[in-house]
N, C-alpha and C positions, 0 to 999 in steps of 0.2 A: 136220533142217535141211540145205538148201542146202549142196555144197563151199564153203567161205569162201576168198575174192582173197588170195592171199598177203600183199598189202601191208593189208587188215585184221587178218590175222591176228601180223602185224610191226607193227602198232598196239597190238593186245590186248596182246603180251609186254610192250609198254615201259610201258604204261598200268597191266597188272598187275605188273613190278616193281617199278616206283614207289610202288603202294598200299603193297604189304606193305613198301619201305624205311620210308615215311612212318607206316603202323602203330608199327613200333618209335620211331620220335622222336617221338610223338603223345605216349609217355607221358610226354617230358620238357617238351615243348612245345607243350602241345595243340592249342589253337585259332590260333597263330602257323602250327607244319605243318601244319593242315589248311589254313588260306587259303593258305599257299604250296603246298601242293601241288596245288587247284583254280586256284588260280592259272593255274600254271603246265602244267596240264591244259587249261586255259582255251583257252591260248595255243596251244598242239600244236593241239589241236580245229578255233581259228580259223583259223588258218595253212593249215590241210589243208583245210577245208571249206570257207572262203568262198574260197581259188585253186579249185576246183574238182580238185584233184587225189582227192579224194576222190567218190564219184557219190552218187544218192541213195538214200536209208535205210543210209546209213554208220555214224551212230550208233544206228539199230537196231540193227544187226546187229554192235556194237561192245560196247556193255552187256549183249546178250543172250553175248554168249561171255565178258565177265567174269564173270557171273553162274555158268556153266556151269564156269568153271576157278576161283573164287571163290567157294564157295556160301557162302549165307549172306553175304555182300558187299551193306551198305546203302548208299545217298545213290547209286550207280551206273546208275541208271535212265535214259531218255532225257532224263527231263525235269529231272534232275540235271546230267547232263551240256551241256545247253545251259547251264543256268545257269550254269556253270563258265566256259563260252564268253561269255555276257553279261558274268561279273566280271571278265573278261582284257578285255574291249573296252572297257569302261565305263574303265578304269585303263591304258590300253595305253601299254608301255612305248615310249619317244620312238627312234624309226629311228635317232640316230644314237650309242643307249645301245646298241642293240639285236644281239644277239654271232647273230643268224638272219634269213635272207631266205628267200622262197620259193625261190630258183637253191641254195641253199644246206641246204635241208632233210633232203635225203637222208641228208646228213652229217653234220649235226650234232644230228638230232633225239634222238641216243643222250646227249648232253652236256646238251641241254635239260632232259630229264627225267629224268635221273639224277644230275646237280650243280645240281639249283635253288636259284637265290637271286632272290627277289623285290628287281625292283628300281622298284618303283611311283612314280608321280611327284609325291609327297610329299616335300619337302625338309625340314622340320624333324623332329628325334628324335620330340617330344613328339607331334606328329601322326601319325606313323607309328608309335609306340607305341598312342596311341587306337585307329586300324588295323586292329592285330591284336587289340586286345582285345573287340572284335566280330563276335560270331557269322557265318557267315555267311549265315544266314535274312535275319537284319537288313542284313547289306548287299546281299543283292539287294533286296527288301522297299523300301530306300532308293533303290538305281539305277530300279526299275520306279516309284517315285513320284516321283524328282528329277531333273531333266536337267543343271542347271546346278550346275559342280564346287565351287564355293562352297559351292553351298547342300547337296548332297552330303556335304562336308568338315562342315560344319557341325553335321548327324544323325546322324555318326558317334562326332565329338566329345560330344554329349549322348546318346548310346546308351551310349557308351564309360564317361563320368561317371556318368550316374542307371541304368546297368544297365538301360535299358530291353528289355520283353520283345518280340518279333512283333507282338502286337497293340498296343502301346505306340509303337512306332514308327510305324505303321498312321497312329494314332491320331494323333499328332504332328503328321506330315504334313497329314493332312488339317487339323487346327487351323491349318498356316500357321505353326509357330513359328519358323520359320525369320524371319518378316521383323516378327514380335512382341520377341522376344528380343532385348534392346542399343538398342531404338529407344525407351525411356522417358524419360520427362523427368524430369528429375533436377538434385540438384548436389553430385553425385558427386566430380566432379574437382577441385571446389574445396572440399569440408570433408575428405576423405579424406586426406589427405599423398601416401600412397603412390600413384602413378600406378596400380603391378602391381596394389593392392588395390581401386584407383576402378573399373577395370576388370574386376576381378572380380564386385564388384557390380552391376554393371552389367550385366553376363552374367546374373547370377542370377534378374534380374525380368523380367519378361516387360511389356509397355506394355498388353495386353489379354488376359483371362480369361475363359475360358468356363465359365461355372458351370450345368452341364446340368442339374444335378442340384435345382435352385431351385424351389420354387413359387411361380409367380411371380402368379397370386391371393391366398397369402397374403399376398405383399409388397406388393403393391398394396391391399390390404385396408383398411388405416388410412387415418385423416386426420392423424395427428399421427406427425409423421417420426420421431422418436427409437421408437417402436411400431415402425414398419415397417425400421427398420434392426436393431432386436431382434429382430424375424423374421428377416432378413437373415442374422444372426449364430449365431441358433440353426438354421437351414437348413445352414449353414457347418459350424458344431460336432455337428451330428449325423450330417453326412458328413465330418469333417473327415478321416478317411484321404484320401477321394479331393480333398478340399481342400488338401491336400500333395503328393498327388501332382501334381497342378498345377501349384504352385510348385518341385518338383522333391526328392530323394530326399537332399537335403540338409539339408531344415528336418525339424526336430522342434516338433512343436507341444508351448506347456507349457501354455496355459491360457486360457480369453475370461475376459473382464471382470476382465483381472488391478490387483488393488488396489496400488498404490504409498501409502504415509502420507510426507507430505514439507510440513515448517512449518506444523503445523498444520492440513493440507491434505489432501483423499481423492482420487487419479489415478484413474482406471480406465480400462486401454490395451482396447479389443475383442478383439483377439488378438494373444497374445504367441508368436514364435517363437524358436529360436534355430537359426541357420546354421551347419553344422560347418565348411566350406571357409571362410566369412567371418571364423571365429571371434568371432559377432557373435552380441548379443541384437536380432529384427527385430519391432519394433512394425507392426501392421498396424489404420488404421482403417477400417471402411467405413461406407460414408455412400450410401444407396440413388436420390439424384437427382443432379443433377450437382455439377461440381467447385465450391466457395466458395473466393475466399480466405481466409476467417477458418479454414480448413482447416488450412492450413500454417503456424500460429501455434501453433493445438491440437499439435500434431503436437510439433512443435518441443518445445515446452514437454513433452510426456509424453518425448522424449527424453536430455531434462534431468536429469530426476529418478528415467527409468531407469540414465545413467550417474553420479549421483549416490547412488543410493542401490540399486542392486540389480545391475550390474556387477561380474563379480568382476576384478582385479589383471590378472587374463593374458588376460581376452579387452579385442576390439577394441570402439569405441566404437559405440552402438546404432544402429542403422538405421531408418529407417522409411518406410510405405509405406501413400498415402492410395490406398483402392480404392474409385471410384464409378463411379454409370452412364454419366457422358457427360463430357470436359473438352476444352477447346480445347488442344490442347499448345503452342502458341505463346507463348499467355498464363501456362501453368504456367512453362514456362523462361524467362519474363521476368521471373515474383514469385518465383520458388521459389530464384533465384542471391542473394537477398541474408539466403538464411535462413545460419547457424553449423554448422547440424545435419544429415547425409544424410538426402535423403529424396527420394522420387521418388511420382508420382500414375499409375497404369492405373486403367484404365474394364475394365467384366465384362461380359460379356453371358453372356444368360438360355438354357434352348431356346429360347423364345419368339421370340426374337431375331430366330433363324436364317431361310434361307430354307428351304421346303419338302424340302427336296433332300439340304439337309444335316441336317436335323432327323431323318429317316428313317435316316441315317445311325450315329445317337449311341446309347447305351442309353437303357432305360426306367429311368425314375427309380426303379420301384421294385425294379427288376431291381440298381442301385445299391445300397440301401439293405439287400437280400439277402446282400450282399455284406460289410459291415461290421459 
């Protein structure tokens, strides 16, 4: 190798100090020091590189000699190292938080990278707990498929929650849940008491499902609907891992065709789940053509006799959730606000659905089924 520019090789030192501080606090704070210390690597990198104070293949030649005074030194690659720089810019702290300017670098670059405190532009605790509690695969993963900081905040918060993995996130993205998620129709706010827990539920469903996994020949098969919604349902329950994982890493499913005996009377809910965050028993019906009202009376009525007769003491009152193919939402939040009971109606789409583009996208159904 080439003599290296004193001022990379005064780059190397601060950047390999840093590692090996943040090695030893890694054991107490894993994934917290590792974001702040890319972070804040991020930020040195951007600072140096985009003034051009830096020339080019600076961070070649920047990785290659940590590697060299570092052996065995992972994630320090090139292509590591931008990412570092993409997570400081995507999150860049506000100029006038900011304790470094370029006129100022020289100076203070030793204080930068050896007293790091991330100070990101997350105001609440709880959000900036989320934060750290995600990898940071996933949050680039997240910056390279989101632009806008909402929706960003948003796949952090539900990576951060359901533990979602790399491809989980991927996956997300591309489904859109972002403007799925909170926009169901419902009447949440009015049977629930608690605002904090209307909202919570409300987080938890999604207004549209994509069920890749569907044959949608069989479903289509019959002539008589309660047939082709039995398909429906056994398609469901025979994936039903990847049928939760859908609805998110919260529900546990207990059982389809669960029997309730109530006044002489036989219920049977399609599928029963129950929500740990809700602390909620969640009725789920599906109904394979589009939305009825006579729906939300059904509905209603199974959640009756779920909190009547199969609720226990300490959890919260049952939920429920009508899933068909197609519903006007207009119409649902007009009939659905004079029900007693929560409940909310999303529509699913099939592969079939999709367009070309995205179909190509998704797995093979049987490649699914491998899988459970």
């Amino acid at each position: 190798m080439d003599k290296i520019e004193p001022k990379y090789l005064h780059a190397v030192e601060l950047i390999k100090t840093v590692i090996l501080q943040s090695q030893y606090n890694a054991i107490r704070l894993a994934n917290q020091e590792q974001l702040q210390l890319y972070y804040d690597i991020g930020r040195y990198i951007s600072e140096n590189s985009r003034g051009g104070y830096w020339g080019t293949g600076a961070l070649e030649i920047i990785s290659c000699q940590l590697k060299n005074d570092l052996p065995g030194l992972m994630g320090f690659g090139v292509s590591s190292l931008k990412n570092m720089r993409i997570f400081y810019e995507a999150w860049p702290i506000e100029p006038s938080n900011s304790p470094i300017t370029i006129g100022e670098l020289q100076s203070s670059e030793k204080e930068l990278l050896e007293n790091r405190q991330v100070h990101l532009p997350i105001l609440e605790d709880c959000l900036l707990s989320d934060f750290f509690a995600v990898p940071f695969t996933q949050h680039i993963r997240i910056i390279e498929g989101v632009k806008d900081r909402e929706e960003r905040l948003f796949y952090i918060r539900l990576t951060a929650h359901s533990h979602l993995s790399t491809k989980a996130v991927i996956k997300s993205i591309k489904e859109d849940d972002y403007h799925h998620h909170g926009s169901l129709p419902n009447n949440f706010i009015s049977t629930i008491p608690d605002a904090k827990s209307a909202r919570r539920a409300l987080r938890a469903f999604k207004d549209q499902y994509l069920l890749d996994f569907i044959n949608v020949e069989e479903l289509d098969a019959g002539d008589v609907e309660d047939v082709d919604e039995r398909v429906l349902e056994n398609e469901i329950v025979n994936n039903i891992r990847d049928f939760i994982l859908k609805f998110g890493q919260d529900f546990l499913f207990i059982k389809n065709q669960y029997v309730v005996e109530a006044k002489g009377h036989t219920f049977k809910i399609d599928l029963l789940f129950y929500n740990r965050e809700l602390g909620a028993l969640v009725a789920v019906e599906l109904k394979r053509g589009p939305f009825k009202t006579a729906y939300l009376g059904q509905l209603n009525s199974y959640l009756t006799v779920l909190d009547d007769y199969v609720r226990k003491p300490n959890e919260n009152p049952s939920i429920g959730l009508i899933l068909c193919k197609s519903a006007d939402k207009s119409v649902v939040e007009y009939l659905i606000k004079d029900y007693n009971k929560p409940m909310g109606v999303a529509t699913f789409r099939t592969r079939e659905d999709m367009p070309e583009k995205f179909q190509k996208a998704l797995p093979d159904i049987e490649e699914l089924k491998k899988l459970l």
